[in-house]
mmCIF file as gemmi writes it, N, C-alpha and C atoms, coordinates in Angstrom:
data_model
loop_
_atom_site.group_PDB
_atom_site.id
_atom_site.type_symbol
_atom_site.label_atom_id
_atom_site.label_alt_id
_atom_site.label_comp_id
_atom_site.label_asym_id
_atom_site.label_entity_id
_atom_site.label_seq_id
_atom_site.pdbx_PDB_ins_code
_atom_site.Cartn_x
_atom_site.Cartn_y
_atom_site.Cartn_z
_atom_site.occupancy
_atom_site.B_iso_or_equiv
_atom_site.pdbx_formal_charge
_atom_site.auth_seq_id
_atom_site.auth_asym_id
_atom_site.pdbx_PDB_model_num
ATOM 1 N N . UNK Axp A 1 ? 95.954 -25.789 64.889 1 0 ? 1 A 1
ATOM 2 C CA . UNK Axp A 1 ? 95.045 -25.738 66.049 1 0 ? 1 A 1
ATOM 3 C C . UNK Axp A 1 ? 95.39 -24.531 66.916 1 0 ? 1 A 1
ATOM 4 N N . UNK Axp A 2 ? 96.596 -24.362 66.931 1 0 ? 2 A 1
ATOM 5 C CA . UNK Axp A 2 ? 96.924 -22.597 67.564 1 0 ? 2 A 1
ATOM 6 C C . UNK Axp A 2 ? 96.74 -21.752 67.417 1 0 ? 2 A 1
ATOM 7 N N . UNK Axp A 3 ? 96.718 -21.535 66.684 1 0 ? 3 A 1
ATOM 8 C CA . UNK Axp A 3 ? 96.135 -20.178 65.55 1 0 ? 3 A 1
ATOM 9 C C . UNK Axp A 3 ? 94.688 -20.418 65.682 1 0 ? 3 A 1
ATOM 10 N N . UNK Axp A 4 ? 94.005 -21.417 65.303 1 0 ? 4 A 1
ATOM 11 C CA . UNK Axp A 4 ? 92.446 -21.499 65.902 1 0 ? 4 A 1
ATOM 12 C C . UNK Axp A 4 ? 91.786 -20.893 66.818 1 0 ? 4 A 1
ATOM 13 N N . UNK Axp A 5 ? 92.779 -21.428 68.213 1 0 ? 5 A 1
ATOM 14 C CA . UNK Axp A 5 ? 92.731 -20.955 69.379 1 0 ? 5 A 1
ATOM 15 C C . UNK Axp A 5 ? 92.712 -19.284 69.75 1 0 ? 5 A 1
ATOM 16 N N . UNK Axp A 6 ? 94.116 -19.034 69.435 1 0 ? 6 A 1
ATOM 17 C CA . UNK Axp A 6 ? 94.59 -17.503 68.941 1 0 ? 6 A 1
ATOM 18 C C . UNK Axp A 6 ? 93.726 -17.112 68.84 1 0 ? 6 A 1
ATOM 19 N N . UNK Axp A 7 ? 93.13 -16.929 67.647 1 0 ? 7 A 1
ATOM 20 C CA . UNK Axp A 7 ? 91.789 -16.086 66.669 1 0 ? 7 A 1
ATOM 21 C C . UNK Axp A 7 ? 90.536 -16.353 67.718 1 0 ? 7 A 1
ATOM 22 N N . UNK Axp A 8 ? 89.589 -17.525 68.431 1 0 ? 8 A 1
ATOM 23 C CA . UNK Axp A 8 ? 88.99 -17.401 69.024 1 0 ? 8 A 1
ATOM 24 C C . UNK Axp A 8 ? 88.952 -16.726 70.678 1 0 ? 8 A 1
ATOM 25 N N . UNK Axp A 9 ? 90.009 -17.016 71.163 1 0 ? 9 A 1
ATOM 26 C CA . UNK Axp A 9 ? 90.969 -16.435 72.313 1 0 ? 9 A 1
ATOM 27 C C . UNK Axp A 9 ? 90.932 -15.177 72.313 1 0 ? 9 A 1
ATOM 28 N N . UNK Axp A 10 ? 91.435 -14.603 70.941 1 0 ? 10 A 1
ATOM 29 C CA . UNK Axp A 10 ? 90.986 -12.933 70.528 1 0 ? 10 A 1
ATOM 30 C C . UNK Axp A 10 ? 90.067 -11.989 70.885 1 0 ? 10 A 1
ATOM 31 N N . UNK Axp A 11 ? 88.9 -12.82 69.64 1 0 ? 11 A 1
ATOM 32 C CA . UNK Axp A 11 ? 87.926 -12.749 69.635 1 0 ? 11 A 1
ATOM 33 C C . UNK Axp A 11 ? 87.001 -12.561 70.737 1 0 ? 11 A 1
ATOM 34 N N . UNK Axp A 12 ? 87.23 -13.419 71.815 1 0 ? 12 A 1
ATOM 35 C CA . UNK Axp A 12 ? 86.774 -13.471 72.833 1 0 ? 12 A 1
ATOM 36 C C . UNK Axp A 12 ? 86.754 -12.339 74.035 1 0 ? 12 A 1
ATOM 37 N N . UNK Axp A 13 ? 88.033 -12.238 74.086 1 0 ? 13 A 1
ATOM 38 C CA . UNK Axp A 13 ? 88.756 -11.175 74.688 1 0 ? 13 A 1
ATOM 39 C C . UNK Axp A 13 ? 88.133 -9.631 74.312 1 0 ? 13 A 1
ATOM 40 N N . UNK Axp A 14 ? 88.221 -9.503 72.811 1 0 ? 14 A 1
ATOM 41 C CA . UNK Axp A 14 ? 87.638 -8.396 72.248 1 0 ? 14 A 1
ATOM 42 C C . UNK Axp A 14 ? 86.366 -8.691 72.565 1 0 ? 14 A 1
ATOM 43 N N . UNK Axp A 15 ? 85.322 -8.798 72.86 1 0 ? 15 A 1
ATOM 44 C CA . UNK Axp A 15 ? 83.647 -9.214 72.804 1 0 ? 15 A 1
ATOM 45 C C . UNK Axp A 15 ? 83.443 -9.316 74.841 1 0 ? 15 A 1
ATOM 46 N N . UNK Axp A 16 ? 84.519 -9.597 75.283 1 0 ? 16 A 1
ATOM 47 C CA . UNK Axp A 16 ? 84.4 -9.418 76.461 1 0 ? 16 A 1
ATOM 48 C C . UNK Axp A 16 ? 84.969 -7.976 76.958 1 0 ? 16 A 1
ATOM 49 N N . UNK Axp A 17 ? 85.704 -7.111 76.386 1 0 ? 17 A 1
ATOM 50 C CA . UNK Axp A 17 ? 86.14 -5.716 76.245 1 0 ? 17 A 1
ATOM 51 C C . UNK Axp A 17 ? 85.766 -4.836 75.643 1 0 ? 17 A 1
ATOM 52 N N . UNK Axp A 18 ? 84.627 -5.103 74.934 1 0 ? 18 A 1
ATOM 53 C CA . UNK Axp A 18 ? 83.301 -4.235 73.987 1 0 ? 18 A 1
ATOM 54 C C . UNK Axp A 18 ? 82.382 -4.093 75.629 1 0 ? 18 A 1
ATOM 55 N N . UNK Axp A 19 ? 82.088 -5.37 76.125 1 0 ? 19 A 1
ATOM 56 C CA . UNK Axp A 19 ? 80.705 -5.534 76.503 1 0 ? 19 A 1
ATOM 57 C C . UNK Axp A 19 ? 81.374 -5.185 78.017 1 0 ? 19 A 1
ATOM 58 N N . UNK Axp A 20 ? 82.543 -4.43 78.501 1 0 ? 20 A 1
ATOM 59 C CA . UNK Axp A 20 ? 82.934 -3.912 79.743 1 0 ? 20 A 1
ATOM 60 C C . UNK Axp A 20 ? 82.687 -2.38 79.388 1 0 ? 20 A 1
ATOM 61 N N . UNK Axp A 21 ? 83.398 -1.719 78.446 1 0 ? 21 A 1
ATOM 62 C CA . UNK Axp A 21 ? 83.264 -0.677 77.858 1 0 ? 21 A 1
ATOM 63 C C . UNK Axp A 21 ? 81.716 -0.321 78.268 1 0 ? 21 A 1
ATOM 64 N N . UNK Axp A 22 ? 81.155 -0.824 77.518 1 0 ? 22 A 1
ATOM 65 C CA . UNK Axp A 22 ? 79.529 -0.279 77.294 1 0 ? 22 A 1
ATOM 66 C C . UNK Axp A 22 ? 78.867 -0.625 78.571 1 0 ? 22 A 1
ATOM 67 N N . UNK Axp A 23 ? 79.181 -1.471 79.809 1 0 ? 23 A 1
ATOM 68 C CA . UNK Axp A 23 ? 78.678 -1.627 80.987 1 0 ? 23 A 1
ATOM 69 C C . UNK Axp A 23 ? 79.282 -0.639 81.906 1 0 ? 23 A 1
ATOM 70 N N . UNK Axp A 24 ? 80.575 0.223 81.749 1 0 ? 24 A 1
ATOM 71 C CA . UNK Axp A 24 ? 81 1.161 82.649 1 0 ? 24 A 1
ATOM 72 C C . UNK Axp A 24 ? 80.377 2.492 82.59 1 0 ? 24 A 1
ATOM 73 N N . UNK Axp A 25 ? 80.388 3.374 81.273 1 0 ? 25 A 1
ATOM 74 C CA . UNK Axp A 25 ? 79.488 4.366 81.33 1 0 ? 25 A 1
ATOM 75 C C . UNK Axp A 25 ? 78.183 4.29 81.978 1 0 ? 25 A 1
ATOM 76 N N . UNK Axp A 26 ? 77.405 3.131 81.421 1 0 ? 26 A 1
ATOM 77 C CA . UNK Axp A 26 ? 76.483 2.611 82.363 1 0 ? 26 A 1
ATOM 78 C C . UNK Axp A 26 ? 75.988 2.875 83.647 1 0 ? 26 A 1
ATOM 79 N N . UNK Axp A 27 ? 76.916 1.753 84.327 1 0 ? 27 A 1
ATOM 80 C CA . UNK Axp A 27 ? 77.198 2.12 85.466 1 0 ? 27 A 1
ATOM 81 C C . UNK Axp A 27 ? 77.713 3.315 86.22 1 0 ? 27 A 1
ATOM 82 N N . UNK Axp A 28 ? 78.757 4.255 85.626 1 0 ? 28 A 1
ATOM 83 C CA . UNK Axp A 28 ? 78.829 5.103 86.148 1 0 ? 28 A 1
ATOM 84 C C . UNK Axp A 28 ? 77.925 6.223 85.863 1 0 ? 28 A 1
ATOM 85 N N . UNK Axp A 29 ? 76.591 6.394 85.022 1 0 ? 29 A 1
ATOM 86 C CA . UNK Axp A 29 ? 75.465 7.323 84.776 1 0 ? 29 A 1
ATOM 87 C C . UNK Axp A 29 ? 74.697 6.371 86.362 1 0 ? 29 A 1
């Protein structure tokens, strides 16, 4: 179940740090 977590926890993290990335250029144009 940790490792579950882990991997979605990740995942998450990464997909919430894609979708900051691509909202800052953004914002700063």
């Amino acid at each position: 179940v940790e490792v579950v977590n882990r991997a979605t926890s990740y995942v998450a993290t990464a997909m919430i740090g894609v979708r900051k990335l691509r909202n800052l250029p953004a914002q700063a144009n």
